[in-house]
Structures are given as C-alpha cells and as structure tokens.
C-alpha positions in Angstrom: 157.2 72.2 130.6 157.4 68.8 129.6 154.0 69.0 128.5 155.0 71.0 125.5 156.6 67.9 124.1 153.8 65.5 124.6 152.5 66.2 121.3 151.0 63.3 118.7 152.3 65.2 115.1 153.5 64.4 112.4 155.5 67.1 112.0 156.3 67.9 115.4 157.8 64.3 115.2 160.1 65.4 112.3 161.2 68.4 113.9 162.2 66.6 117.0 164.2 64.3 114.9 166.1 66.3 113.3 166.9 69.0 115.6 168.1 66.2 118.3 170.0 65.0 115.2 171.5 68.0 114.3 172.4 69.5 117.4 174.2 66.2 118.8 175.9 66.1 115.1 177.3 69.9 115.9 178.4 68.7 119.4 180.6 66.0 117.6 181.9 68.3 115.4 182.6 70.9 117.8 184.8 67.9 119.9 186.5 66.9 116.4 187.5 70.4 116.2 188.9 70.5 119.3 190.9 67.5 118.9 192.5 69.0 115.9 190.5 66.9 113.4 188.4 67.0 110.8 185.3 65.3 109.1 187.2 63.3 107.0 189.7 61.7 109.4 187.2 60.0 111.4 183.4 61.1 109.5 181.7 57.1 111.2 181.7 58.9 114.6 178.6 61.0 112.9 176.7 57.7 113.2 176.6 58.2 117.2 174.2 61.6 116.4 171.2 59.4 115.9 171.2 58.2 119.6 169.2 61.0 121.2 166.4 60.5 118.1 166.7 57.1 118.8 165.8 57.1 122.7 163.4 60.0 121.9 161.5 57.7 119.6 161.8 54.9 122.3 159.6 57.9 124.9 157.1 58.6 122.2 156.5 55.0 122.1 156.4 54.2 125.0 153.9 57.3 126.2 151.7 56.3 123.2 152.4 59.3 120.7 152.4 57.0 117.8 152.2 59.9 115.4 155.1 61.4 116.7 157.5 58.3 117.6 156.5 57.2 113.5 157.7 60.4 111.8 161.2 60.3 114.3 161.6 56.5 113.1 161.5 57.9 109.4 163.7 60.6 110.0 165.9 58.1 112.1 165.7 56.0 108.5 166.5 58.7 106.0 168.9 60.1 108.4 171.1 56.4 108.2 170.6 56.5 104.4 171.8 59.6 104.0 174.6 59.1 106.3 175.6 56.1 104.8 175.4 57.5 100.8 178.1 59.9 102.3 179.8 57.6 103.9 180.6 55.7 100.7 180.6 58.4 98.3 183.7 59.8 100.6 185.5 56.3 100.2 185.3 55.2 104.0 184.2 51.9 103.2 186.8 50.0 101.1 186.3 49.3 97.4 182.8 51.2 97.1 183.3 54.3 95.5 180.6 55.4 93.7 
C-alpha cells in the first residue's frame, strides 16, 4: 500500500499537497463549527492546515522523490500566499486593508 505513494511526479506531488491541505483545512473548520465559531473569529488557525504538506514534503525528500517533494514545496508556497492575501484582505492584520 505504501508503495502507491512512492511516486516521483509532478503532478502527483500537487495533488498530494493540496488534498493533505484541504482535507486538514475541513477538519479545522469542522472543530470551529463545533465550538460555535466561525472563519472570521479566529481565520490564523487555517495556517496550521499546511503541517501535514509540510512533513509530507519532509518524506519525499528524504526518500529521494525530488519531483514530488518540489511540486508539494510550491503548493506549500502558493498555499501561504494565498492564505496570507486573505488574511489581510479580511482585516486580520492591523492597518493593512487592501
């Protein structure tokens, strides 16, 4: 089984990163729902989503799927600029409103 993901792609790569994104960003949503809150009282805890993409780009490395661990580190990157557009185009960050 764990063979399947020992794949040197590009876009195998991407899809790794951003399903492991996307899936831990649901998980944090689903526990700010259940603590009766929403994105916009506390939207920085979103920033914790990149840590599975970021120790799955840390395996790839270290296994030598360079391919792979490349296109996580650029989803990893757009992923944090993205994030962080949002972040200060929702106000979170004093006196930089766009």
């Amino acid at each position: 089984m764990i063979d399947k993901f020992r794949k040197d792609d590009y876009l195998f790569g991407a899809l790794i990163g951003i399903g492991s994104t996307l899936i831990t960003a649901g998980i944090l949503l689903l526990g700010l729902a259940m603590f009766s809150k929403s994105f916009n009282d506390d939207p920085k805890i979103f920033m914790f989503s990149f840590i599975p993409a970021i120790l799955l780009m840390r395996w790839y490395f270290k296994t030598k799927n360079i391919k792979t661990a490349k296109s996580i580190v650029l989803v990893i990157f757009i992923g944090f600029l993205l994030l962080a557009f949002l972040l200060f185009r929702v106000g979170i960050f004093p006196n930089t409103h766009i």
